[in-house]
C-alpha positions, 0 to 999 in steps of 0.5 A: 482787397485781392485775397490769396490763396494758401493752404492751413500749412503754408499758413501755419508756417509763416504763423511759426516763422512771426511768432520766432521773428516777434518773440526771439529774434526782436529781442536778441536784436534790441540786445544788440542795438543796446549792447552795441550803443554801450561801446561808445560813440555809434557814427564809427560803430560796426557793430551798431550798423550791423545791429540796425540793419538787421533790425531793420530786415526782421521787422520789413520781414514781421511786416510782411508776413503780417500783411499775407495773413491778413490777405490770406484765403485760407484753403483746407482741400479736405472740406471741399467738395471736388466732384473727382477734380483737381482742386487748389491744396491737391497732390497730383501724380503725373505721367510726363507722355514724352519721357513717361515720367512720373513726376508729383505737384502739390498745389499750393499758393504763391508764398508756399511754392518750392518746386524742390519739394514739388510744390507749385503755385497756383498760378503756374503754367502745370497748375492752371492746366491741371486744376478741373481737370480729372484722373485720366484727363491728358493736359498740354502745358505751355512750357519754355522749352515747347508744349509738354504733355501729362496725364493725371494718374491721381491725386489726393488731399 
């Protein structure tokens, strides 16, 4: 079985978003179902159909989050030895060498990425081209508009 990289937060998130999934939202659905059923014949009840479809999205999704964390490489960057490298979990700070940007990634895996609060994957372009890499280092990235060019002025955990 392929284990996934994720971070004790990316993991500790969707712990708290299948614990509120299991223990609130299941059973106000059931309610629903329950309540809904109540009102008579269900082959013309809205209220019912909405009720089973949403019922049938919490649990695809309580379903799903159960099967990462039992695929998940669970990473904490702080408990491994980087030798001054860029490693999975880092914050990097990056100065863009044609804009002379400073833009900041944190590295983290697929299910936590969200480029709005400069997360990116692990396996994304900027990512691969700056794991191993040190402070200094000058990196190219294969990006759709052309190659981009960034060096690493830190990173931390």
């Amino acid at each position: 079985m392929q284990r996934y990289p994720m971070t004790v937060n990316g993991a500790k998130q969707l712990e708290i978003e299948l614990n509120r999934l299991k223990s609130i939202e299941r059973p106000k659905i059931i309610k629903a179902i329950a309540e809904a059923r109540s009102h008579g014949d269900i082959s013309e009840n809205a209220e019912y159909d909405a009720a089973r479809e949403a019922q049938a999205f919490i649990e695809m999704r309580i379903s799903e989050i159960e099967q990462k964390l039992s695929r998940a490489e669970i990473i904490d960057p702080t408990t491994i030895e980087n030798n001054g490298k860029v490693i999975f979990g880092a914050k990097v700070i990056l100065l863009d060498l044609e804009s002379e940007e400073e833009v900041c990634y944190q590295i983290v895996g697929d299910d936590e990425a969200d480029i709005k609060l400069s997360k990116i994957s692990v396996n994304s372009p900027v990512a691969k081209s700056l794991i191993g890499k040190e402070i200094g280092s000058i990196v190219e990235v294969k990006a759709p508009s052309g190659i981009r060019e960034y060096e690493i002025l830190d990173f931390s955990f």
